[in-house]
N, C-alpha and C positions, 0 to 999 in steps of 0.2 A: 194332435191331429194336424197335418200338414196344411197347409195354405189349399193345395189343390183339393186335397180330400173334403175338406171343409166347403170349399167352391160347389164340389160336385152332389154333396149334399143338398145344399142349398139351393144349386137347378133341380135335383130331384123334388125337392118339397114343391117350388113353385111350379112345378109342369106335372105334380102329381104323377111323376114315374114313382116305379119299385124294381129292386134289384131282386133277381130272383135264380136259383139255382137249378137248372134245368139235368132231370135225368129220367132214364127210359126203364122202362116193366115190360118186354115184350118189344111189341111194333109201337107202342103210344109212350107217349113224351110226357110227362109230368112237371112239376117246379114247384118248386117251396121258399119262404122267402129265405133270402141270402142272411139274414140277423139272428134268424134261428139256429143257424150251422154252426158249429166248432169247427169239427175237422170232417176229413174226408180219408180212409184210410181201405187198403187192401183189405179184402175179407181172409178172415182166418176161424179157423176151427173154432168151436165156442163149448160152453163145458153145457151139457143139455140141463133140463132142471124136472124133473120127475112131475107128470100128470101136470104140466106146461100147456096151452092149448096151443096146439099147430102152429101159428103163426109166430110164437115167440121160439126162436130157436136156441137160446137160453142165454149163457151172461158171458161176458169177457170181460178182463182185466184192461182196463186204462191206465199207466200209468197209478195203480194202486187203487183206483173209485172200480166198483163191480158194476156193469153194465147190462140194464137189458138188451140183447138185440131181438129186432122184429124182425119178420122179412113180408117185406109190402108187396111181394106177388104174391102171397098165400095170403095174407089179410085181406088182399081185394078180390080173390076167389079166382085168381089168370091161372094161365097153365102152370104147367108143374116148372118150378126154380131150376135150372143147371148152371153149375157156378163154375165160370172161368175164372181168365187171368185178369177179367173186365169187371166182374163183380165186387162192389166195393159196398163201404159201408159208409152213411151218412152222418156223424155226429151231431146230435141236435140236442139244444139245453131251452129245455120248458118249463115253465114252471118251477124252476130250481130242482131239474131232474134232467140227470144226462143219459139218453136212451141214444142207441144204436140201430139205423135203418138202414135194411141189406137190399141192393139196388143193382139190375141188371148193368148199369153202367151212368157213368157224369158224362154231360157231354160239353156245358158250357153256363156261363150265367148272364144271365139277360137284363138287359132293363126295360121295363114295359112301361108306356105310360097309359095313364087312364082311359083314352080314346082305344088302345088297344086291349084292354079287360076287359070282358064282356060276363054279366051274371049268367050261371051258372042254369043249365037248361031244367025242365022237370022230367025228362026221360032221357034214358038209350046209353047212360052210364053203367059201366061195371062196377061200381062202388056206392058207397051211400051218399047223399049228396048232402048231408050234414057236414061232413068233408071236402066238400068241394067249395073252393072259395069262388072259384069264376073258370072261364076259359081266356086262354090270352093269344091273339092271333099276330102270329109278324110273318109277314109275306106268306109265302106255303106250311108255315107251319102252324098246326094249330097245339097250344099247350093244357093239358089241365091243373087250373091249379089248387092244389093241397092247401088245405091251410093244418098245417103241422098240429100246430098247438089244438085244434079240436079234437085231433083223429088222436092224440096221443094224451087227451085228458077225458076220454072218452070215460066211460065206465067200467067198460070191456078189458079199457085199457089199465086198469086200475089194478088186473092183474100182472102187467110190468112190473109194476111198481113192488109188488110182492116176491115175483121173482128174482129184483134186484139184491130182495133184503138178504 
C-alpha cells in the first residue's frame, strides 16, 4: 500500500467516513461499499438457468469461476430492466462468493462521513429495509444505501448460490 493510500485510510478511520460506489435503478441513486466490489464490467448476454426465479438472470463466465448474475431492478420490484450501452455489471465478493449485479448504470464513488449517513427510515422504501443500511445525503443528493452482503446472503438468495453450481 502506498504512503498516500495508507494516509487516506487512516483519515477515513478517524473521521469515520466510508467509501462507497454509487449506481442508479431507475431515477434513484444507490451505493454499496467500495470493499465489496471486484470489478465493474459491461453487461453481456448470460447463459439463463432453468426455473431460476426472475431476478437471477442466470451465470456468466469470469475469467473461468461461473457467476451468478442478479439484476437488482427486478429484485427490488422497479420497472421493467432495458439494457443499454450504460448497463453494467457490479462484481461483488461476499462471503467468499463472487455474484454478479446488473445495474442501470455507475456513476461515481463517494466518500461519506458519518454525519452524512443517516439510519434507514421505517417506510416509503421500494425494497425491504433489511437491506437498507442507511440513507447518505451529500448536498442534493440523497443515496440509499445497500448493504450488499445482507441482501446477498439473504435466504432467497441462497438460490444464487445454487445457480452458480
Amino acid at each position: 500500500m502506498s504512503n498516500a493510500t495508507a494516509l487516506q485510510h487512516s483519515i477515513a478511520a478517524e473521521t469515520g467516513s466510508q467509501e462507497f460506489l454509487v449506481f442508479s435503478l431507475g431515477e434513484e441513486e444507490y451505493a454499496i461499499d467500495i470493499l465489496k466490489v471486484q470489478e465493474i464490467r459491461g453487461y453481456e448476454n448470460v447463459t439463463r438457468i432453468a426455473n431460476a426465479p426472475d431476478f437471477i438472470k442466470g451465470v456468466a463466465n469470469l475469467r473461468g469461476v461461473i457467476v451468478p448474475i442478479v439484476d437488482l431492478r427486478i429484485k427490488f420490484r422497479l420497472a421493467e430492466a432495458n439494457y443499454d450501452e450504460q448497463t453494467v455489471v457490479i462484481v461483488v465478493n461476499i462471503a467468499d462468493r463472487v455474484v454478479g449485479i446488473v445495474v442501470d448504470r455507475v456513476s461515481d464513488v463517494m466518500t461519506l462521513t458519518s454525519e452524512q449517513r443517516k439510519p434507514a427510515p421505517e417506510f416509503g422504501l421500494s425494497l425491504p429495509l433489511d437491506y437498507i443500511h442507511g440513507l447518505g445525503n451529500l448536498d442534493d443528493r440523497m443515496l440509499v444505501l445497500v448493504d450488499i452482503e445482507k441482501l446477498l446472503t439473504s435466504e432467497e438468495m441462497a438460490l444464487v448460490e445454487e445457480a452458480g453450481e
